[in-house]
C-alpha positions in Angstrom: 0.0 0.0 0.0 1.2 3.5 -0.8 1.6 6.6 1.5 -0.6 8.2 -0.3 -3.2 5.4 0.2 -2.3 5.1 3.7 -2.6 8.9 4.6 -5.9 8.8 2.9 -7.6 6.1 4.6 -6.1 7.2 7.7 -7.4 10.7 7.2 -10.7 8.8 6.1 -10.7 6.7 9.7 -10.3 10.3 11.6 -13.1 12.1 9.8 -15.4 8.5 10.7 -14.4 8.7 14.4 -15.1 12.5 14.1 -18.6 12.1 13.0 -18.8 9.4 15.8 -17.7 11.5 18.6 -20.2 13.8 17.3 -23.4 11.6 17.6 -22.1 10.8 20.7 -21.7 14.2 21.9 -25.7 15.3 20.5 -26.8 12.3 22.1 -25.0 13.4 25.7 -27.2 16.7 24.8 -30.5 14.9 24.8 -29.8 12.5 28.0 -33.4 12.1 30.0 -34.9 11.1 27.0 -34.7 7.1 25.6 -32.1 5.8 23.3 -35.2 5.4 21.3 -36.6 9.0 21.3 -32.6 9.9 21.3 -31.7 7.8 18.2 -35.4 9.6 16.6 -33.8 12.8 17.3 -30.6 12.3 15.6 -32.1 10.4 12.5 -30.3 7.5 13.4 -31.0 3.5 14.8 -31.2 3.1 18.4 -27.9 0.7 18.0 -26.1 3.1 16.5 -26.9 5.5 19.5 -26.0 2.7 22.1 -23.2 1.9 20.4 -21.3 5.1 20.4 -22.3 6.6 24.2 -20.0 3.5 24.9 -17.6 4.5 22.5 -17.1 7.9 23.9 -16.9 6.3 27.6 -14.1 4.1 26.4 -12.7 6.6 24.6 -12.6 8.5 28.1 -11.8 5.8 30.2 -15.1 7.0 32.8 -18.3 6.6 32.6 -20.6 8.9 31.3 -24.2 7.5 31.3 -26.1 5.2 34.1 -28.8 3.4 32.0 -32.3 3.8 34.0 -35.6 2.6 33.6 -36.7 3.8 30.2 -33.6 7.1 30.2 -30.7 7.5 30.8 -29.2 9.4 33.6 -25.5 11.6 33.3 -22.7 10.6 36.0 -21.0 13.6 37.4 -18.2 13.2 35.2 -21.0 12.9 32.3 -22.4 16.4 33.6 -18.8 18.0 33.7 -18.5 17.2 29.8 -22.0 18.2 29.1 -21.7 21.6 30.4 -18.5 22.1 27.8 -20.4 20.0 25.0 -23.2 22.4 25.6 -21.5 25.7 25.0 -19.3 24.0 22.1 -22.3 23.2 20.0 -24.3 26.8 20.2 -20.5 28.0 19.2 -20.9 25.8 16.4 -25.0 26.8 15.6 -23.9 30.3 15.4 -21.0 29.5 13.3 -23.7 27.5 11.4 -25.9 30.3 11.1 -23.7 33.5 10.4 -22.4 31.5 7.0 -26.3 31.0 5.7 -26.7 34.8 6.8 -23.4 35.5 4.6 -24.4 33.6 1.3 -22.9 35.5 -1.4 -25.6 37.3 -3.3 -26.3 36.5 -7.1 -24.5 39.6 -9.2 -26.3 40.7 -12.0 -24.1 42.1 -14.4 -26.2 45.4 -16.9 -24.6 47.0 -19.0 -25.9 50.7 -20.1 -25.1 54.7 -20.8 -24.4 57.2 -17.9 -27.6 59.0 -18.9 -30.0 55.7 -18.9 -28.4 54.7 -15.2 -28.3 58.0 -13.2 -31.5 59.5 -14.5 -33.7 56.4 -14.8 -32.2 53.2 -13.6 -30.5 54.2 -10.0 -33.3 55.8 -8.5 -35.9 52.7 -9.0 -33.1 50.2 -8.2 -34.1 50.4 -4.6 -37.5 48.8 -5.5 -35.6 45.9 -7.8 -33.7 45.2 -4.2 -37.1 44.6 -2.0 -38.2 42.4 -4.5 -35.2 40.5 -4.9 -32.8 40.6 -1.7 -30.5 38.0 -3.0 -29.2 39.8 -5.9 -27.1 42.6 -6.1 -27.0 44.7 -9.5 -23.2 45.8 -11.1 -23.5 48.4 -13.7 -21.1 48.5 -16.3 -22.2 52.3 -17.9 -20.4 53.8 -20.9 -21.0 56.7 -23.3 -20.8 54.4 -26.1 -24.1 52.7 -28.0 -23.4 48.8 -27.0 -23.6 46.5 -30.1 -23.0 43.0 -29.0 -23.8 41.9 -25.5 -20.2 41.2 -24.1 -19.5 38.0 -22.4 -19.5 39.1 -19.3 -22.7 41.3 -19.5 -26.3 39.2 -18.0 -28.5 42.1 -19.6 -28.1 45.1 -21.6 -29.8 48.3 -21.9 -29.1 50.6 -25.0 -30.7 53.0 -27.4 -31.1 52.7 -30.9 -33.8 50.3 -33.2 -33.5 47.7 -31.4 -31.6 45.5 -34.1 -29.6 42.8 -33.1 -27.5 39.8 -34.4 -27.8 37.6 -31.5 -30.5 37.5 -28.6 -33.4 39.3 -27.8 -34.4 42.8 -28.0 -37.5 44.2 -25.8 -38.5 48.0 -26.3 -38.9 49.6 -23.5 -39.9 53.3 -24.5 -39.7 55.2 -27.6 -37.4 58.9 -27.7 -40.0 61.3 -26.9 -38.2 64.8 -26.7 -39.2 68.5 -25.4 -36.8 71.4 -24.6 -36.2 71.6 -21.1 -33.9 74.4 -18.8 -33.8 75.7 -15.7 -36.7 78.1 -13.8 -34.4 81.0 -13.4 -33.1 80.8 -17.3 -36.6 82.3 -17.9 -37.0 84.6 -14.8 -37.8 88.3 -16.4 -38.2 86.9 -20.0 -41.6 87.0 -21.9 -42.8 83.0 -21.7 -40.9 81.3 -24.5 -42.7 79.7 -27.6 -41.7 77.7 -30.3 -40.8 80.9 -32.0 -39.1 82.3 -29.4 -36.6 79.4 -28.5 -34.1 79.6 -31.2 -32.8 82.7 -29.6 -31.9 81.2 -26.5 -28.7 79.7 -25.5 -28.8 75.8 -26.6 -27.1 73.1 -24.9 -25.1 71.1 -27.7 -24.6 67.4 -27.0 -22.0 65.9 -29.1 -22.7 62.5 -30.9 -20.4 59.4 -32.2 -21.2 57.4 -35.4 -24.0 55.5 -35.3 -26.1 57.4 -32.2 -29.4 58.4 -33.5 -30.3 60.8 -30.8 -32.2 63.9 -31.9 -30.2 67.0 -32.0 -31.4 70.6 -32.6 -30.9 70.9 -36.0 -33.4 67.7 -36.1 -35.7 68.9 -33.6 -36.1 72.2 -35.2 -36.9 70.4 -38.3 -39.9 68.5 -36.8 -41.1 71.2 -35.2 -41.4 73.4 -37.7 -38.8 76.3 -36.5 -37.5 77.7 -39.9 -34.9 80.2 -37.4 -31.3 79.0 -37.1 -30.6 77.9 -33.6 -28.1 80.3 -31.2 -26.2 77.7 -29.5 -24.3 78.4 -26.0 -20.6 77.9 -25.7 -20.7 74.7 -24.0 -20.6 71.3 -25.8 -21.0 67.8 -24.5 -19.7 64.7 -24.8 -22.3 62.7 -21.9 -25.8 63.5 -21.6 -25.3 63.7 -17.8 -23.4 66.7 -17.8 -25.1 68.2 -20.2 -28.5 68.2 -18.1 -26.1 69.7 -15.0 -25.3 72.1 -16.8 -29.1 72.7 -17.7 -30.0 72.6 -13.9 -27.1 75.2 -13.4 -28.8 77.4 -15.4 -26.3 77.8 -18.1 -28.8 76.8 -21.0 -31.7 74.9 -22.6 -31.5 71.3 -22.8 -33.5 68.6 -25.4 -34.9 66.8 -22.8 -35.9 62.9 -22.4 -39.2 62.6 -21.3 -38.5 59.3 -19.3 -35.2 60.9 -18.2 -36.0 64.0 -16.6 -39.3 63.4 -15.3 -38.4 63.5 -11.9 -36.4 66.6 -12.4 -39.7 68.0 -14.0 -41.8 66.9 -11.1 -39.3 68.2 -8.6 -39.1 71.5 -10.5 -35.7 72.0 -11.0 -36.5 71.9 -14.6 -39.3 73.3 -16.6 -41.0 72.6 -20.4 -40.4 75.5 -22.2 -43.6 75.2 -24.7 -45.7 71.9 -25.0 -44.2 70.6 -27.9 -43.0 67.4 -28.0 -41.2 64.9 -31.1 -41.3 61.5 -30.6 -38.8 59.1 -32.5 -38.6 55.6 -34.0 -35.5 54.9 -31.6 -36.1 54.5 -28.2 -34.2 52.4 -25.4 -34.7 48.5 -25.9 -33.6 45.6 -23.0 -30.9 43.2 -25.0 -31.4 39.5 -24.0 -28.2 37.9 -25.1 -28.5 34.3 -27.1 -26.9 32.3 -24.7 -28.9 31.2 -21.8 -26.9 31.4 -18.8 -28.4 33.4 -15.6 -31.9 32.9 -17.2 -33.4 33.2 -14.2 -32.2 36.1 -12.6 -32.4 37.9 -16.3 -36.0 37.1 -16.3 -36.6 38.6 -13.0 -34.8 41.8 -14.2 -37.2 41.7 -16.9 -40.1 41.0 -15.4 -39.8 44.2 -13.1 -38.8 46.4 -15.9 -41.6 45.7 -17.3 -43.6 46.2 -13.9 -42.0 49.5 -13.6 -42.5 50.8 -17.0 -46.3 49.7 -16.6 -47.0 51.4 -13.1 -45.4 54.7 -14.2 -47.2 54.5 -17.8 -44.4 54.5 -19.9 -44.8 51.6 -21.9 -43.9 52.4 -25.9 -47.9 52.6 -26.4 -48.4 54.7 -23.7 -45.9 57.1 -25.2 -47.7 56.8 -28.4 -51.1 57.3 -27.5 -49.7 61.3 -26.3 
């Protein structure tokens, strides 16, 4: 026989006389009851029980148990041991319990654009935790439209059609577009109108190739505004900033609808007229092909869905304005 053999079965022999000493020990725990109820108690045959209280009194060298009629009864030396068995198993319980309270969380892995996260996505992510307590949400946010799902991305969220090679693609809401700035832009001007807006400062936002979002040269165009635009000095690169600067007062801003509506409600920015332009694009939830996660995807889903529905900003909802 090997050493390796040897050391294995040996290590095998200890981890046996472990569990032994253990069934032992519980049963020492449950004395005043029968072997039977004991051996009940444990999930285990009433020999077995018998068998190893003796092993732990050889084991010992004393003895631990005086058999009575219909219990069993502990010896002095058998309530010495108890009393340190006793505080080494609730040891072991809470050692027991503080792992299952520890249980890594699932990680769901979303992929999005700064402007989709901050100003839509963060503040409902609260809700998305009461629901689902055992999974915790990584955002992976860019400035850049996301193609392909990576690898390591569960779930993406990205505007555009809604086209894509592999997976699934789920609109969520379409681009519905006003201008938007701050209350004190306006304070001592006349109230603007559609007329009126090309002379105030504009809020550029600069796009890469392939983003469709409206601009104002495209916004002016739908709406009818034959007057060139005045543009402010400030250009950006992230929707984010440019709505700071917006709230800042510094200009006038093409809003999102389902982007700024809580800055609208909280009135720190204002609709300048009631125009609105609603696009073919819109933001769509990316499914990738491959099935792994599907359950914790699905739940995602399933309350995006939820939340688009209770705040009425479903794609037909959006249409029907």
């Amino acid at each position: 026989m090997s050493l390796v053999v040897e050391y294995r079965s040996a290590r095998h022999q200890e981890e046996v006389a472990k569990l032994r000493r253990a069934l032992a020990l519980r049963a020492l725990v449950a004395v005043g009851s029968s072997q039977r109820e004991i051996a009940a108690a444990l999930g285990v045959s009433q020999p077995a029980v018998s068998q190893q209280m003796k092993r732990l009194e050889m084991e010992l060298a004393t003895r631990l148990f005086d058999r009575v009629y219909r219990g069993i009864e502990l010896t002095a030396q058998g309530q010495l041991l108890l009393a340190h068995v006793q505080r080494g198993l609730e040891f072991l319980d809470t050692g027991v319990r503080l792992v299952r309270a520890q249980t890594p969380s699932d990680v769901l892995q979303v992929a999005t654009d700064f402007a989709f996260a901050a100003y839509w996505l963060m503040p409902r992510l609260a809700r998305f935790h009461q629901r689902h307590p055992q999974v915790d949400v990584s955002l992976i946010t860019s400035n850049r439209s996301i193609g392909e799902v990576p690898a390591d991305v569960d779930v993406a969220i990205t505007f555009g059609d809604g086209l894509v090679k592999h997976g699934e693609s789920h609109l969520l809401f379409y681009e519905e577009v006003f201008p938007v700035c701050s209350p004190e832009l306006l304070a001592g001007r006349p109230p603007p109108t559609r007329n009126t807006l090309a002379s105030l400062p504009l809020l550029q936002l600069r796009t890469g190739p392939g983003h469709h979002w409206f601009d104002w040269s495209g916004l002016f165009q739908s709406l009818g505004i034959s007057q060139p635009p005045t543009f402010a000095p400030l250009t950006f690169d992230n929707y984010t900033l440019l709505i700071q600067a917006a709230l800042a007062g510094q200009g006038v801003a093409i809003g999102w609808r389902h982007l700024v509506d809580d800055l609208l409600d909280q009135g720190v920015l204002c609709r300048l007229t009631d125009d609105r332009v609603v696009s073919r694009y819109g933001y769509h939830l990316i499914l990738p092909g491959r099935k792994r996660r599907a359950r914790l995807v699905q739940a995602f889903a399933s309350w995006l869905q939820a939340e688009l529905a209770e705040g009425n900003q479903s794609p037909a909802a959006a249409l029907r304005k």
